[in-house]
C-alpha positions as CSV (number, residue, x, y, z in Angstrom):
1,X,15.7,-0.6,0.5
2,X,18.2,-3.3,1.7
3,X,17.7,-7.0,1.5
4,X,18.9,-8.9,4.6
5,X,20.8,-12.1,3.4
6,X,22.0,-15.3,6.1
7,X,25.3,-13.0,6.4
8,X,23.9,-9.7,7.4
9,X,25.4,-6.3,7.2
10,X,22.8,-4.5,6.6
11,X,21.7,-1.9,9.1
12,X,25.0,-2.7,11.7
13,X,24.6,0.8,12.9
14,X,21.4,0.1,14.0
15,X,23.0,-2.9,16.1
16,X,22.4,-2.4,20.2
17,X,25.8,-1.3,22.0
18,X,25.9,-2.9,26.3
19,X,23.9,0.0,27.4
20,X,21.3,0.8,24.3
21,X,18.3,-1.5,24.6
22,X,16.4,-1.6,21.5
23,X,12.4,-1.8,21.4
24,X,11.3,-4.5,19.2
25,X,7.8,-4.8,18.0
26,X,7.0,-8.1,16.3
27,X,3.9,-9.0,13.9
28,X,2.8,-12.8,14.8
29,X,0.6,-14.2,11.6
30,X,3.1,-14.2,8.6
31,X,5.8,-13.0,10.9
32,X,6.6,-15.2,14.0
33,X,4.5,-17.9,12.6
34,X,2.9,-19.3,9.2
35,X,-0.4,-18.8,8.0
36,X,-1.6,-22.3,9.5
37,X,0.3,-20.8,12.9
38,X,2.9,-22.7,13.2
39,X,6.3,-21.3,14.8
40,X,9.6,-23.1,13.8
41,X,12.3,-24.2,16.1
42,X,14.2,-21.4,14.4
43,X,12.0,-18.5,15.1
44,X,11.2,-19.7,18.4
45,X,15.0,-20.2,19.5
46,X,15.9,-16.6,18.3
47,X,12.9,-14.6,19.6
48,X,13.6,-16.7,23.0
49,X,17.6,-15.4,22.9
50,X,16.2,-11.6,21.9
51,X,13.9,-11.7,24.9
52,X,16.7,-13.2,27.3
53,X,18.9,-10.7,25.8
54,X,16.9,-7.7,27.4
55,X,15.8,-6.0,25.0
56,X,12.0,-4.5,24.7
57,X,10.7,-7.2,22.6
58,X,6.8,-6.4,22.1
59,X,4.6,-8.5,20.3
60,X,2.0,-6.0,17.8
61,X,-0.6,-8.3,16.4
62,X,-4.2,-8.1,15.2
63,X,-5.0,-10.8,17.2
64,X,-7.1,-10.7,20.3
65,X,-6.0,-11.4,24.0
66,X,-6.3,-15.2,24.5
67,X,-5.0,-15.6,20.8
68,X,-1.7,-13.5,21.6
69,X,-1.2,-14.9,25.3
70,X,0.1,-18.3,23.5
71,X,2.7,-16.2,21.1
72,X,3.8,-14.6,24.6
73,X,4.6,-17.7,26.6
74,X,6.3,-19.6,23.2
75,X,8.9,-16.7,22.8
76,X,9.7,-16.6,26.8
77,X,8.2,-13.4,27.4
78,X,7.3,-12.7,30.9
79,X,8.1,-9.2,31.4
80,X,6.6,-6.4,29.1
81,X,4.3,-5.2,27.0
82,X,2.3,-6.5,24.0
83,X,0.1,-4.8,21.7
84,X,-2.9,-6.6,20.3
85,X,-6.6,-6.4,17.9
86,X,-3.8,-3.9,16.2
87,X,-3.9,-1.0,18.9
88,X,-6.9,-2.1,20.5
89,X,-5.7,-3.3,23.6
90,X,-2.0,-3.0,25.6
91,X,-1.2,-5.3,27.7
92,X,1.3,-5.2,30.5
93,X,3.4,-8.8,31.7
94,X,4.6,-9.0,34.9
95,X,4.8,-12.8,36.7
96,X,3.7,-11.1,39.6
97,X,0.1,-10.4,38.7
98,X,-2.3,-13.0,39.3
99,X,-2.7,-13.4,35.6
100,X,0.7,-12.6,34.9
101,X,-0.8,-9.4,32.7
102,X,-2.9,-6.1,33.1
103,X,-4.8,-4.3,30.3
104,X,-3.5,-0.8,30.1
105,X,-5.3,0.6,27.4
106,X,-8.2,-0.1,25.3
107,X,-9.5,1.7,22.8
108,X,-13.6,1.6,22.2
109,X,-15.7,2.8,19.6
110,X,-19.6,2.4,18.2
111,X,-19.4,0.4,15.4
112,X,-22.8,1.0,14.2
113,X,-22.5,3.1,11.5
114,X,-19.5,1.2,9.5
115,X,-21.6,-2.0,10.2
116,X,-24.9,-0.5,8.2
117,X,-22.9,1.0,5.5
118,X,-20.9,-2.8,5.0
119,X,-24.1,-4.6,5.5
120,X,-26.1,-2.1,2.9
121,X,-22.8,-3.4,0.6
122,X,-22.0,-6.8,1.5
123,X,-25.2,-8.2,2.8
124,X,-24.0,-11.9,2.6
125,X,-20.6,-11.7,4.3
126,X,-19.5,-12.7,8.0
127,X,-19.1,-10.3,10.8
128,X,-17.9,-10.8,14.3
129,X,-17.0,-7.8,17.0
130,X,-14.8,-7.7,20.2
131,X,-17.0,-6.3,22.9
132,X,-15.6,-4.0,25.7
133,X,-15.4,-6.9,28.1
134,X,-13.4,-9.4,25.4
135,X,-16.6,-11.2,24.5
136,X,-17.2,-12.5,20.6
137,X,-20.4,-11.4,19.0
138,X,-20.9,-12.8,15.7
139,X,-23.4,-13.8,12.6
140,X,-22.9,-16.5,10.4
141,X,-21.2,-18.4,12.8
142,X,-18.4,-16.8,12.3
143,X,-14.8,-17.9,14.0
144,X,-11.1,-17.7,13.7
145,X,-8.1,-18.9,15.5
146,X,-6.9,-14.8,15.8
147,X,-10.2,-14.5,18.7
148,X,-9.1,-16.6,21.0
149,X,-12.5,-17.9,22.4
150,X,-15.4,-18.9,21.0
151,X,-17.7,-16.6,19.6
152,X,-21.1,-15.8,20.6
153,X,-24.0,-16.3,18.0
154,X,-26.3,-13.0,18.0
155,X,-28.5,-11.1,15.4
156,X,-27.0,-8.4,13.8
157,X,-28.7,-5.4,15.7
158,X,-27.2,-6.9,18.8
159,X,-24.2,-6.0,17.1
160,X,-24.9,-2.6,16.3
161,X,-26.1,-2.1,20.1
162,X,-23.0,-3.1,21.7
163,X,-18.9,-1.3,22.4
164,X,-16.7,-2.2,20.1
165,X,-12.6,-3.1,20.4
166,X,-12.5,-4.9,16.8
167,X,-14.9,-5.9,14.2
168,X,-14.1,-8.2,11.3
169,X,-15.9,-8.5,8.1
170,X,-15.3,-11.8,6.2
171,X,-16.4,-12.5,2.8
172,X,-16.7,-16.2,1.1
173,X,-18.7,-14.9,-1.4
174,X,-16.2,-12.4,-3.3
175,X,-13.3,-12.3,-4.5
176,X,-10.2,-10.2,-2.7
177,X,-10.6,-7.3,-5.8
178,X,-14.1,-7.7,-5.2
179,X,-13.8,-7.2,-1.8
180,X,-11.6,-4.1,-2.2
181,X,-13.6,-2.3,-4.5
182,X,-16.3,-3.2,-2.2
183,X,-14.7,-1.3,0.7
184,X,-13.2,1.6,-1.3
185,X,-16.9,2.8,-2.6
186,X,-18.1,2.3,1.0
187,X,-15.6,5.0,2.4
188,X,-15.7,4.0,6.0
189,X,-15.1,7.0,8.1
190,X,-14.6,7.2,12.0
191,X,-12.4,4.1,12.0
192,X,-9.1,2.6,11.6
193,X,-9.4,-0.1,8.7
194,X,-7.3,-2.4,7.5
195,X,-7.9,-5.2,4.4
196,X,-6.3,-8.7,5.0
197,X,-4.5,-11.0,2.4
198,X,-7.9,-11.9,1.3
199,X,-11.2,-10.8,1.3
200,X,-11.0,-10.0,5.3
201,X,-11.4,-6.8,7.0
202,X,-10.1,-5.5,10.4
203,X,-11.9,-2.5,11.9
204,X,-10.4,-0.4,15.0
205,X,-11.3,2.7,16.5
206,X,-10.0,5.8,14.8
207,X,-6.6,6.9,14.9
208,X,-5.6,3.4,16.8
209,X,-3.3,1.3,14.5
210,X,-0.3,-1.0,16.1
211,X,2.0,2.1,15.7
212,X,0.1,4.2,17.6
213,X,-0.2,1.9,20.4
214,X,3.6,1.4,20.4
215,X,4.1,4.6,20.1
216,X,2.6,5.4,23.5
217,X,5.1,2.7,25.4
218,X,8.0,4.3,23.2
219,X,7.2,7.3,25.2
220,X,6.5,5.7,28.6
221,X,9.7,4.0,28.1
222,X,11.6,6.9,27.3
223,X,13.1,4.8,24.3
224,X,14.9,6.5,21.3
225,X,13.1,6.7,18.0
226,X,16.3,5.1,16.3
227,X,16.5,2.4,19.3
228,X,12.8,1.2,17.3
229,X,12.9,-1.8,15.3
230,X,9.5,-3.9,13.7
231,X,9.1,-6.6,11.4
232,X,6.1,-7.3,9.7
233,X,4.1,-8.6,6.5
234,X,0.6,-7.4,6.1
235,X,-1.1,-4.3,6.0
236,X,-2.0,-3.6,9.4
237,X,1.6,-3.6,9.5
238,X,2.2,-0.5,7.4
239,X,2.2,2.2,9.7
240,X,4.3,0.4,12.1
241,X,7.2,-0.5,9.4
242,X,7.1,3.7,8.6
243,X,7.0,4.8,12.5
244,X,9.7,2.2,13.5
245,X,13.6,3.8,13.1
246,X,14.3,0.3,11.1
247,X,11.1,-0.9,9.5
248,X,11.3,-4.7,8.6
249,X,9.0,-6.4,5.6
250,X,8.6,-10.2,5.5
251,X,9.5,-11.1,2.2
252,X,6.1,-12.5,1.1
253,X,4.7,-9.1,2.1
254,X,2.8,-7.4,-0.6
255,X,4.3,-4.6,-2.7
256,X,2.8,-1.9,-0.8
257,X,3.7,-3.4,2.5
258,X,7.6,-3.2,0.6
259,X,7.1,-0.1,-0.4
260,X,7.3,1.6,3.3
261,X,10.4,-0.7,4.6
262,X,13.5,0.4,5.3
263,X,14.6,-3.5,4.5
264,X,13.0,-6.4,3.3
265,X,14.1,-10.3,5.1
266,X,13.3,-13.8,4.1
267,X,9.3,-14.7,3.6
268,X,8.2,-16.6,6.8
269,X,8.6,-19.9,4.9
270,X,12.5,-19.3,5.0
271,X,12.0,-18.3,8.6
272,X,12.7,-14.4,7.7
273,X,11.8,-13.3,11.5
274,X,15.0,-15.7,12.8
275,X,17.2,-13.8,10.2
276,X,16.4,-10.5,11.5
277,X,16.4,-11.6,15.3
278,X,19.6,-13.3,15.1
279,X,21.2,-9.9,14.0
280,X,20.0,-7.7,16.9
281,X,22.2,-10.2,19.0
């Protein structure tokens, strides 16, 4: 594993030549911006000079639409793809739609029966689901910045009726080990799960991470495995880091999240994402 430093060599044969554009998918929470969601000048600047530069730059976040569309217009993206509610949905930017987007893909599934089985486990934590038409069910009045609009109060078998994109499970009440073990003796099957940095769950249908959305607009790009670069922290982020051809971890990122990069930057504190940005320049 290589540790990028201010004064990078590391990786310089992965650098673009005049007629190689690279595809760059970038994590936002922990990534492009801090846990409170801020984005420095720093970040900004050199995410703004990678877009401008021509290269593929794709945002691949577990956010939601309206939550991602914000990360879009900060970095100067108008052109594109993104990837969000970690393979959920694909979007595709273009200035000429009336939204200046298109969903291209979404990925559904029934959430019912890894709803029960959490419920059965963790009767007093949070839930909230992503409907098929971007709608926020939720209990426990239940929100977070990553939806993007304000969620919809229902009972739980409303839930369990409706289309799922993305489910989260929160938990107050336990602790992140808690939590964990939790999930592990539940043995969700059918889905794509991933636990958060605490005790916070994202659920997607299965097979459908971030890397296997990217993967599809690798292919509908035509772009060369080892033209593939991503940089991210959590891990929802883990099968991205091992598909890219340079795999990127966030410094901060924990040890299994480490454990699958090719190289390891700054944490997000010391603006790690501008580091690795201002080397594909």
């Amino acid at each position: 594993m290589t540790i990028l430093t201010d004064t990078p060599v590391a990786g310089i044969d992965d650098q673009p030549n005049e007629n190689n554009k690279l595809m760059i998918a970038l994590d936002v929470d922990g990534t492009l911006v801090d846990h409170d969601g801020h984005m420095t000048p720093e970040v900004r600047s050199a995410a703004q000079a990678v877009v401008a530069k021509g290269h593929d730059v794709m945002i691949a976040t577990g956010r939601s639409l309206n939550a991602t569309l914000p990360i879009i217009e900060k970095i100067g993206m108008e052109r594109g793809y993104a990837v969000c509610c970690n393979g959920g949905v694909t979007l595709r930017l273009d200035p000429a739609l009336e939204s200046g987007y298109e969903i291209i893909h979404k990925a559904t599934f029934d959430p019912a029966p890894a709803l029960k089985a959490l419920r059965e486990r963790l009767p007093n934590a949070k839930y909230a689901l992503e409907d098929e038409d971007g709608n926020f069910l939720s209990t426990e009045r239940f929100q977070d910045a990553s939806f993007g609009v304000e969620s919809i109060g229902v009972d739980f078998q409303t839930m369990l009726d409706a289309t799922a994109v993305r489910v989260v499970v929160f938990s107050s009440e336990n602790t992140s080990e808690e939590f964990n073990e939790a999930i592990r003796h539940i043995g969700l099957s059918g889905v794509t799960y991933s636990v958060g940095w605490t005790a916070w769950l994202d659920i997607a249908a299965e097979g459908v991470t971030k890397a296997s959305a990217l993967e599809a607009l690798r292919r509908r790009l035509g772009t060369d495995q080892a033209n593939t670069v991503a940089v991210g922290d959590g891990r929802n982020d883990i099968e991205m880091l091992t598909w890219a051809g340079r795999g990127i971890a966030m410094g901060q990122a924990p040890d299994e999240v480490l454990a699958v990069a090719d190289e390891v930057t700054a944490s997000v504190l010391d603006d790690g994402a501008a580091l690795v940005l201002r080397g594909l320049l």
